[in-house]
ROKETOR-179507 format. One record per atom (N, C-alpha, C): x, y, z. Coordinates in pm, whole numbers, plus 50000, padded with zeros to 5 digits. Each point is the difference from the previous one (the first is absolute). Layout:
! residues N
XYZ
...
***
This chain:
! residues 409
473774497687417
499674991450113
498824991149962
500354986650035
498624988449947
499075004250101
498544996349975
499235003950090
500104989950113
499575005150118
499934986050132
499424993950006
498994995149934
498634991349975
500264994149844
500344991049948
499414996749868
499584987249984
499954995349852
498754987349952
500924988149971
501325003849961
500834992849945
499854987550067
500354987849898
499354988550038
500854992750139
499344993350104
500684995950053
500315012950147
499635009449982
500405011450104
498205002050025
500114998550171
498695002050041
500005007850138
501235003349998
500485012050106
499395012650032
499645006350105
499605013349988
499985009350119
500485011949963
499615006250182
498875010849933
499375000650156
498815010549969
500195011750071
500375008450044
500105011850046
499215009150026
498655002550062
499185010149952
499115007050118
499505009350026
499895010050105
498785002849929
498764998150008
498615005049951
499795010350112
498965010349886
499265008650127
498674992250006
499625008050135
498594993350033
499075001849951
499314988149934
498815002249907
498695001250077
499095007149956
498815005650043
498844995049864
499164994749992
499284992949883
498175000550085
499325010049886
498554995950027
499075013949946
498934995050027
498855014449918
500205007350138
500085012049978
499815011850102
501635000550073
501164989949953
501265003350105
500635010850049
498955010749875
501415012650098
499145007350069
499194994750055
499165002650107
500934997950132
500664992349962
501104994150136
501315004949976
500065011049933
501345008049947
500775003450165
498895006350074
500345001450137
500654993350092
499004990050002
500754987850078
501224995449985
500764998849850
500884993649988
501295006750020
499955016149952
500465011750052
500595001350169
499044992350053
499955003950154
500534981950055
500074991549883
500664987050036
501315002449980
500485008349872
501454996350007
500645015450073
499605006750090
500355013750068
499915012649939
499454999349856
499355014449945
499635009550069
500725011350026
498445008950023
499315008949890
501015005449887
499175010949968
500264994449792
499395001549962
499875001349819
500415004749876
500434997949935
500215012649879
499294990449893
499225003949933
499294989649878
500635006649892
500644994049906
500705001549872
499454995849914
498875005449887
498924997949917
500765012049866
499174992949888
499815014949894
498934997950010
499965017149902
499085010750036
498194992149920
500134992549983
498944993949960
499584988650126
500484996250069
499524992250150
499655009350056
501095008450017
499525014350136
498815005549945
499685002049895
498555006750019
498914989749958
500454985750020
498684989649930
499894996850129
498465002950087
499565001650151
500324984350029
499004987349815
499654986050089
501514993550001
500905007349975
501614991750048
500755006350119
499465014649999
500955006750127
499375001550091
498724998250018
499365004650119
500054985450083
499884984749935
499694991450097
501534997550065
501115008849952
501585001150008
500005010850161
499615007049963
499775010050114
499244996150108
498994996449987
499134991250088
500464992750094
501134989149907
500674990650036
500615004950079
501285005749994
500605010350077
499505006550132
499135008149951
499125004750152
501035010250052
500115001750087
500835009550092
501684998650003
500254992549887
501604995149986
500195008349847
499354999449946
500225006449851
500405015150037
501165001449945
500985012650064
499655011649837
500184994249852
499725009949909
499794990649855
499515005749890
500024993349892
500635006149882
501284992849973
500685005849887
499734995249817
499135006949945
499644991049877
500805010849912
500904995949987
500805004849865
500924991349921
499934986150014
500864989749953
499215001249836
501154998349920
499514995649862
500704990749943
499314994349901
500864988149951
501525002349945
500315014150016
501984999249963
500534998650166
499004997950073
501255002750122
501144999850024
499865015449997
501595003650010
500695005250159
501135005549944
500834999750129
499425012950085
499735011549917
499335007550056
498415001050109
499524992149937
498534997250027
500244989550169
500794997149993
500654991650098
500775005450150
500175013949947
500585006550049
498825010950088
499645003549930
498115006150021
499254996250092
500294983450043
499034987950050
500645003750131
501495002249976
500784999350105
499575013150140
500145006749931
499385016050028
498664997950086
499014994449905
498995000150032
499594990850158
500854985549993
500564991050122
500195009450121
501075009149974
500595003150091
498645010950071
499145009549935
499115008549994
499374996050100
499454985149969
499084994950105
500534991350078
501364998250041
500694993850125
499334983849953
500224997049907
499624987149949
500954987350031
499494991450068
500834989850003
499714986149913
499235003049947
500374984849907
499135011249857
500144993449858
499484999649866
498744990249984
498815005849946
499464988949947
499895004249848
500134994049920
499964992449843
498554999949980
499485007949952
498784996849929
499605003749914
499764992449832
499974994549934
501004994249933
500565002149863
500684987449919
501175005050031
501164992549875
501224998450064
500855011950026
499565008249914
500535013849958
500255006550138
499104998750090
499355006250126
500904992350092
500014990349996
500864989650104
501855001149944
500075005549890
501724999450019
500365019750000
498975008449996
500455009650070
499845001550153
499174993450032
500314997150108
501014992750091
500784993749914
501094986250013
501105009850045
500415007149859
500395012749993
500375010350136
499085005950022
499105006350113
500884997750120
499704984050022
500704995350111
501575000650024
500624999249868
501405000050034
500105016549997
499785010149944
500345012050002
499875000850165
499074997250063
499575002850124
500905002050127
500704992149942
501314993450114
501305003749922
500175006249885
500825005249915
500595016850009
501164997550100
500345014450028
500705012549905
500464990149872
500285004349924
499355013949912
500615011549942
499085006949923
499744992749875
498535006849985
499604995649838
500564998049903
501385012849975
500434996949898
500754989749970
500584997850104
501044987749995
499334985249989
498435001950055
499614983250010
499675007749784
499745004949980
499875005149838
500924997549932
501165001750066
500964994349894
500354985749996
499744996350106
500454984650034
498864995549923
498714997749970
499604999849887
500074999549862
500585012650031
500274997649824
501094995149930
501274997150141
501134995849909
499904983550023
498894994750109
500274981150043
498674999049976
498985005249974
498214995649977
499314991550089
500805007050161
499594998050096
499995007350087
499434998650148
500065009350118
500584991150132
501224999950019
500964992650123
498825002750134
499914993550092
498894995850101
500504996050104
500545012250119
500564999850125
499744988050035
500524992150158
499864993150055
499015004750130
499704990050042
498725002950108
498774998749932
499055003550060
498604999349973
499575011649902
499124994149918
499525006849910
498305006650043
499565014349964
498395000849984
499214988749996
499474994150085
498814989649931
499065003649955
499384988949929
499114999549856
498834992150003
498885003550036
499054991349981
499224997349848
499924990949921
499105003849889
498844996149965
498885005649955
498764999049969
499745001449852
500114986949917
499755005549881
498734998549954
500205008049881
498514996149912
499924995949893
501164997749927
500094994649876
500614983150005
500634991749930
500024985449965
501254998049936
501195014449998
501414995049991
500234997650029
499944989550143
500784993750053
501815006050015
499905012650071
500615005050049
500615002650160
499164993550075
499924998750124
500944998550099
500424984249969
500924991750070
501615001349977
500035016149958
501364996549944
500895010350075
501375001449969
501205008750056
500785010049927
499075003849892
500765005449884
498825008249983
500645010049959
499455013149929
500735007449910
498995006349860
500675007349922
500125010250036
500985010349941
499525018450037
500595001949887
499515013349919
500465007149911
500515016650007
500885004749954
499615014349963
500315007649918
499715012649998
500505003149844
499985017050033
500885004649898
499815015250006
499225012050054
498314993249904
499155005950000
499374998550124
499794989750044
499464994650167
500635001250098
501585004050016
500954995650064
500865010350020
500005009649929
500615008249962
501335003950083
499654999050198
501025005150093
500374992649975
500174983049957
500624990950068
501154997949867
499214999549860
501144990749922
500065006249871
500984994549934
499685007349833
499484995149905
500514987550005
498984993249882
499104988450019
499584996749906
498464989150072
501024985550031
499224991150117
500904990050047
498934990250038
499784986850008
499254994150069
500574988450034
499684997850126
500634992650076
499154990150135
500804991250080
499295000050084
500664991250137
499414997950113
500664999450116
499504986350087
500884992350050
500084982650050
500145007250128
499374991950098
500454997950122
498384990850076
500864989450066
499144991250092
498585009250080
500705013550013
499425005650136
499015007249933
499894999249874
499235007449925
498574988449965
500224993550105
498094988049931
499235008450119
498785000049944
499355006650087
499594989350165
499775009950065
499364993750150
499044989750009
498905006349919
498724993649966
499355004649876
499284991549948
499374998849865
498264999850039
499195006849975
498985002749997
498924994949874
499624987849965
499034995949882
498525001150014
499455008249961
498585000350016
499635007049851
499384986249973
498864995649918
498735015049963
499535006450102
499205007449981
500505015449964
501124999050039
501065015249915
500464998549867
501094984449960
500055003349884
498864999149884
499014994950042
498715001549924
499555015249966
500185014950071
499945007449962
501105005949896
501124995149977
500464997649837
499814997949913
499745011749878
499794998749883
500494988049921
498904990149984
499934988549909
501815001949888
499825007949905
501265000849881
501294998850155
500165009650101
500894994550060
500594990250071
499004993050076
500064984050022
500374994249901
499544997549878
500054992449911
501935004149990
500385007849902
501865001850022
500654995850112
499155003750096
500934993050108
499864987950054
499144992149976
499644984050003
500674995949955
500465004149876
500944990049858
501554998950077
500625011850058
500745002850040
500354989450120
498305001150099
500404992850113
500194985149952
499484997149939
499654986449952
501124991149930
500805014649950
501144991149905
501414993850130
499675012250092
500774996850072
499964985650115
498924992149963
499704986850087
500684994649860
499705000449900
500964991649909
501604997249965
500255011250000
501825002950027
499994993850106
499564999450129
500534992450091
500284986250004
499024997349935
499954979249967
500684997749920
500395012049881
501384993449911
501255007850012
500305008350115
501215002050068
500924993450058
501375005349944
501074988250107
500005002850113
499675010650067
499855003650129
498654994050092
499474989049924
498344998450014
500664986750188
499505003150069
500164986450111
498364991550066
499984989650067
498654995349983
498835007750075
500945009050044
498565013150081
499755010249890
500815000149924
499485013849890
499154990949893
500264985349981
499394994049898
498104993450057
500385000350165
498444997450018
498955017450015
500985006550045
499265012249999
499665003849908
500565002249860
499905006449855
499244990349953
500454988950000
498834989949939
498484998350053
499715008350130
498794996650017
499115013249953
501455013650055
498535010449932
500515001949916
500504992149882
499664999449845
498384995649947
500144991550127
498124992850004
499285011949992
499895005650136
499395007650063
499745014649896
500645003149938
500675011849943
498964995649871
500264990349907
499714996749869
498405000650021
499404989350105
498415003150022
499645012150025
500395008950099
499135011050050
500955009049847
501105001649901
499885008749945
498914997149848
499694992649969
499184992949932
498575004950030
499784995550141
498825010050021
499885012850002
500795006850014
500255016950005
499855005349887
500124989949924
500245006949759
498414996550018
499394993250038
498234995550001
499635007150025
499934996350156
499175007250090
500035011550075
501265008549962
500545014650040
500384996950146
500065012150038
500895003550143
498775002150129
500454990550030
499125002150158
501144991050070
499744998150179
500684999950110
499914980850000
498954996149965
500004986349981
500494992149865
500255007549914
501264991649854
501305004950030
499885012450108
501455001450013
500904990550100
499104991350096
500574994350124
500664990049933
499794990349900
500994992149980
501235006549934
500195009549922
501145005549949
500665007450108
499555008050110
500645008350031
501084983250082
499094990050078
500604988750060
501654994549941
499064998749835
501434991349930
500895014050017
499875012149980
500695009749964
500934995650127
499525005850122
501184996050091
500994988149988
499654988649974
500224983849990
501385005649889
499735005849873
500914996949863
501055009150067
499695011250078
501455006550076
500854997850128
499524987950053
500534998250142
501474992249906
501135008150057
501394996150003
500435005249888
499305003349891
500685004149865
500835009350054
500145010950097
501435006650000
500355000350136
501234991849979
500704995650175
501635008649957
500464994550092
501315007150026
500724991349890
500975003149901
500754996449909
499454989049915
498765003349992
499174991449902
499085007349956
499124991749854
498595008449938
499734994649936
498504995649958
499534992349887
499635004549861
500105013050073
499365007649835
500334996149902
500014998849885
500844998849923
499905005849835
499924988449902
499775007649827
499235007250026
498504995249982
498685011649969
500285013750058
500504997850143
500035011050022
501615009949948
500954991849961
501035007249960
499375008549860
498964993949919
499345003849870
499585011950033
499074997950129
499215009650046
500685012750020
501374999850097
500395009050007
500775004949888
500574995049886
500445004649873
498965005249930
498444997649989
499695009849925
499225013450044
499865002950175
499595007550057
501275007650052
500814998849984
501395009750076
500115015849887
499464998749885
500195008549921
498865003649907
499034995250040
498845000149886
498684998750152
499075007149936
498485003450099
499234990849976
500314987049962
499364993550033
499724991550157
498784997550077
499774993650084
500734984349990
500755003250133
500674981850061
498824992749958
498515000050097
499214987349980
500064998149828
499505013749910
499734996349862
501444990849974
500905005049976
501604993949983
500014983950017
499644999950153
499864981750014
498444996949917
499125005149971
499124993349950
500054995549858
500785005249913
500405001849871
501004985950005
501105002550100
501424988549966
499774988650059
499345000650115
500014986350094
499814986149872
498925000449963
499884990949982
500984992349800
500865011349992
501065000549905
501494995550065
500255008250125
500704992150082
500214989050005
498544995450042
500314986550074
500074987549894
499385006049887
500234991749873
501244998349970
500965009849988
501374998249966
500764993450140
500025001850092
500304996050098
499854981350008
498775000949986
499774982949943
500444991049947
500685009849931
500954996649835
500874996550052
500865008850085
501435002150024
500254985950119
499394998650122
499544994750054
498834991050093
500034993250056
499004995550109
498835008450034
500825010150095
499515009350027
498784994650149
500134989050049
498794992850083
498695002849942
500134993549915
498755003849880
498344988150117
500634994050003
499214986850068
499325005750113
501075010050108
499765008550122
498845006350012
500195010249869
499675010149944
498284997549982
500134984949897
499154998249926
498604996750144
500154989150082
499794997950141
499125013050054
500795009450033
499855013850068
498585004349908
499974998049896
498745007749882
499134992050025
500104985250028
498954993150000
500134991349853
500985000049942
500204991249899
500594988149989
499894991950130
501174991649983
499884986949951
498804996149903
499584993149907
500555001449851
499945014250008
501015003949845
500604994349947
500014991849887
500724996249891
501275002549991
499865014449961
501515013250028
499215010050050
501264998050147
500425009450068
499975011949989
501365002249902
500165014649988
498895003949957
499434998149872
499275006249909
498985004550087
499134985950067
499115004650155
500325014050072
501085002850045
500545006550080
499285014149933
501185003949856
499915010149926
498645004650006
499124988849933
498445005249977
499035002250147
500464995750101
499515005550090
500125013450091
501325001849955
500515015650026
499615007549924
499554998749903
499485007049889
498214997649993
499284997850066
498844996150000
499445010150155
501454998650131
499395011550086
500615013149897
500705004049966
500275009549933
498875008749934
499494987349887
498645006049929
498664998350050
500074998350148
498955002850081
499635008050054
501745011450010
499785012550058
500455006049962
499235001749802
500485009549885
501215005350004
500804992450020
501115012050003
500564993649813
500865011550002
500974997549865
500674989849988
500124995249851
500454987449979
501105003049861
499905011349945
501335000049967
500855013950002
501245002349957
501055009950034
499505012649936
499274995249861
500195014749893
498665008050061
498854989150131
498755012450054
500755006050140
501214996150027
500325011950121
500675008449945
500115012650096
500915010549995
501464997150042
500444986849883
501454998450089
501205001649883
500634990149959
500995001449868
499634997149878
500735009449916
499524996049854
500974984849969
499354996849896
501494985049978
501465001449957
500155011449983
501375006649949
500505002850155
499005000950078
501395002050152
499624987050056
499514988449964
500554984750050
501054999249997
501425003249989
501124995950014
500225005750146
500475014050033
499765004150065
498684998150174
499544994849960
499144997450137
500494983149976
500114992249940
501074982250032
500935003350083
500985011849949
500885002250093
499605006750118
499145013750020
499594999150152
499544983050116
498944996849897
499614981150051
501614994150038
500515001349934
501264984650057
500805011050056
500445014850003
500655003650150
498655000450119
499064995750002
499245000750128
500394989750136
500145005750099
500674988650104
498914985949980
498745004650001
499334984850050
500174990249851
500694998549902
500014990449911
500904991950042
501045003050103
500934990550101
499114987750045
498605008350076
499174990650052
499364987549946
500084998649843
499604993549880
500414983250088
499534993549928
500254980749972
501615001749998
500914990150044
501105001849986
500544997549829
499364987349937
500635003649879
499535006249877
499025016550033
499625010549935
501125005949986
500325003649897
501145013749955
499755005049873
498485007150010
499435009649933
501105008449914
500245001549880
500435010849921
499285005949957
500915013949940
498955008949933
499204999949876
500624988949947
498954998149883
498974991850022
500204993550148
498324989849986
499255010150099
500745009550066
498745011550071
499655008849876
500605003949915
499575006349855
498724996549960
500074981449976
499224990849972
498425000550020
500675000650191
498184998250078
499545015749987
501055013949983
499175007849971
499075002349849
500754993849932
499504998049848
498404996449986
500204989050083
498704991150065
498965003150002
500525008950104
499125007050081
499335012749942
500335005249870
500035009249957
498245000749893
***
């Protein structure tokens, strides 16, 4: 299927489709966790954290606070495999405290077992069976009607927020009632964007510096895929293009001047800006970097942010090559639009926030593939759904993803 949005010359057509939750933006916001709770008919809580929020007081207590007399229990057992089990746990725990809505607090890990969470909720099915349906389609089917709602509060800069999709995994060892062998997978539905989005500046500042930094790169790449997506329309191109601005200054200052509540306000800003619309109903902007991303983290421990910090700017070099790519857009959005060349502009500026917030810059310092399994992770990259999302006349093979991992190496 062609995408419904593209660049092709002469086509300036587009529908926009898109259902945002309600954004909440400022120092101290989940101070007003309550209020908003009690705006959209909340009464009672379940906070879905790991076990490193639940016992860090300056992220859970101004959470609880917030809350006040609505905070029903706090479940911190999400880990970064969220799996089907752990999901299942949340569920338990929901029901424990007569919980009517989820809140999400911290990163993404936390927000798609909770995603999770929600469809089991309303899922009359036994375990084993949503376990097998898992493991034989690498998904979880999602009754009709209303789903658990979801409020989220993050603290990290993946730019994970605004979206309708969640992964889940499981495996033997974690999973054991449910499945037999390890599976990862994950689950679409509209009803799955959260209610409201919670940004405050003075929480994710109590995040360890090395973790912002991975997840900046992450959030950041994703305002770029959007401006050179065929799915890109002129609301995703003024939104992404501005907190590309927003994003590039305050992360620039953050590699300087470290983490406080005032270098974070312009990033956390663009952060929202680069995700409004990227995932609507039968559309998505994501695209290469992150198809890279997910080829070399699906099987190897290396960190997504490290992953995009290493390829992005190898990507977009080859990408350049191949095509356009709205190099000009792109270039604009950085603040380059004097540039000589474009691309090259582009590249070195993605690569300049990159090495502002130390992260890795090539393949052989992560914990990811040796160069003898580059064949093998090209081919995870080009079966990834979002390389669909690519420029229309990209058609990446496996020897030029070989290539940029070579590169990159």
């Amino acid at each position: 299927m062609s995408p419904a949005n593209s660049h092709r010359d002469g086509d300036d057509s587009f529908r926009f489709e898109y259902d945002p939750a309600v954004l909440r933006y400022g120092v101290d916001a989940v101070a007003e966790l309550g209020e908003e709770l009690d705006a959209q008919g909340f009464e009672r809580a379940l906070v879905v954290c790991g076990s490193t929020v639940g016992d860090t007081p300056a992220v859970i207590d101004p959470v609880r606070d917030g809350l006040g007399d609505r905070l029903g229990g706090v479940f911190a057992e999400t880990t970064p495999s969220k799996t089907l089990s752990t999901a299942y746990d949340a569920m338990e725990a929901m029901e424990a405290a007569d919980a009517d809505v989820l809140v999400s607090l911290g990163g993404g890990s936390s927000l798609d077992v909770a995603k999770v969470t929600s469809v089991l909720a309303v899922d009359d099915r036994d375990p084993e069976a949503v376990g097998r349906e898992l493991a034989e389609t690498g998904t979880v089917s999602i009754p009709d009607g209303s789903l658990a709602p979801i409020v989220a509060v993050p603290t990290t800069l993946a730019g994970a927020d605004l979206s309708m999709v969640a992964g889940v995994t499981a495996s033997p060892e974690e999973d054991r009632r449910l499945i037999e062998e390890q599976v990862s997978g994950g689950i679409g539905d509209r009803r799955l964007m959260p209610r409201a989005v919670v940004y405050d500046p003075a929480l994710v500042a109590t995040t360890p510096r090395e973790v912002l930094a991975g997840s900046a790169m992450n959030g950041f790449d994703k305002g770029i895929e959007t401006l050179y997506t065929a799915n890109a329309t002129p609301v995703t191109d003024a939104t992404a293009a501005r907190g590309l601005g927003l994003m590039q200054e305050g992360l620039l200052r953050l590699g300087e001047d470290g983490v406080d509540a005032d270098v974070l306000k312009p990033v956390l800003k663009g952060l929202v800006l680069v995700q409004y619309g990227i995932s609507r109903p039968g559309d998505g902007t994501l695209s290469l970097i992150h198809a890279f991303g997910h080829g070399l983290t699906r099987t190897y421990a290396v960190q997504q942010g490290d992953a995009h910090a290493v390829v992005a700017p190898h990507v977009l070099r080859y990408l350049f090559e191949q095509v356009d790519g709205r190099r000009d857009l792109l270039a604009d959005a950085l603040g380059a639009e004097d540039a000589d060349d474009a691309a090259a502009s582009v590249v070195d500026r993605v690569a300049a926030v990159r090495d502002a917030l130390h992260l890795p810059t090539r393949l052989r310092d992560v914990d990811g593939p040796d160069r003898e399994e580059f064949p093998d992770v090209a081919e995870d990259v080009l079966a990834d759904s979002f390389v669909a999302n690519g420029p229309p006349d990209l058609d990446p093979t496996a020897e030029e993803i070989e290539r940029v991992l070579d590169e990159a190496w």
